[in-house]
C-alpha positions, -999 to +999 in steps of 0.1 A: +051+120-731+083+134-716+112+132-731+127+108-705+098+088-709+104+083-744+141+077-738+132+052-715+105+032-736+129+034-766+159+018-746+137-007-731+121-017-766+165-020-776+166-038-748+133-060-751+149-068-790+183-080-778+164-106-755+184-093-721+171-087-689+175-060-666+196-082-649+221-085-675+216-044-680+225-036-644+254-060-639+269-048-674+263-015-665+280-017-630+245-005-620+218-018-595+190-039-606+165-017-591+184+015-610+181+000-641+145-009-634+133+021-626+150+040-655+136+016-680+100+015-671+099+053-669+098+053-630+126+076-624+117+108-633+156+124-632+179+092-635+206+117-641+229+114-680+257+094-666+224+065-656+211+070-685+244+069-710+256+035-692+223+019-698+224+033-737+262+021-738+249-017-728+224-017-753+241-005-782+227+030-783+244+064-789+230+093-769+228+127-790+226+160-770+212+191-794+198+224-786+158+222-794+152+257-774+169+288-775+185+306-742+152+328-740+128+298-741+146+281-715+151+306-693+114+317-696+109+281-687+129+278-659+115+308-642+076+296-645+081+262-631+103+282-600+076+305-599+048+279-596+070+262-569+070+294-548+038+302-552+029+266-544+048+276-508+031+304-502-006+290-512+005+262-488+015+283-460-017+307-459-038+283-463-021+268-428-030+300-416-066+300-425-060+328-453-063+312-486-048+330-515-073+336-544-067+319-579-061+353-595-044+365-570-016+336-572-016+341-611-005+379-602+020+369-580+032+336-604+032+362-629+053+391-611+077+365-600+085+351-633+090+386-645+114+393-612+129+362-621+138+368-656+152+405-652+170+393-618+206+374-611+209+344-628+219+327-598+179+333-584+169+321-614+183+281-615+193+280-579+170+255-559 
């Protein structure tokens, strides 16, 4: 389970024990019906902190950021699921062309990109 899919079951279980609705949620919330919705049943996969906070702040809850990775973990993090996008591209676009790219052959480039990546500007890294 993600950890936005556990925020969300745990603010819809708050919300489940006060007895409201998503109805009440969203208009106390200033937020739409189908925002709330979506957030609380897990739906929305990036409801973004300020959705989430004014949900929590209805429902009586306190959100809590901490640091559970260090700088090197995230970072390594960051650049694999980049890498896998781009290598997604490319496997996309040769295959368009009749020129598939082998499995080990995307793991060597996956792999060389995440390495690029990491020693590389940090703008490369966590721009989209």
């Amino acid at each position: 389970m993600t950890t936005i899919n556990a925020i969300a079951e745990r603010l819809n279980g708050r919300r489940q024990d006060l007895g409201m609705t998503c109805a009440a949620v969203a208009q106390r919330s200033g937020l739409s019906l189908r925002s709330v919705q979506r957030v609380l049943s897990g739906e929305e996969n990036d409801p973004g902190f300020a959705t989430v906070d004014a949900i929590a702040r209805v429902l009586g809850v306190s959100l809590r950021l901490k640091e559970e990775q260090d700088i090197n973990t995230l970072r390594r993090r960051q650049a694999e699921r980049k890498a896998e996008r781009l290598v997604s591209l490319v496997r996309g676009t040769s295959a368009l062309e009749a020129q598939p790219v082998r499995d080990d052959t995307a793991r060597t480039l996956r792999d060389r990109t995440v390495k690029e990546l990491l020693s590389g500007s940090s703008r490369k890294l966590w721009a989209e």
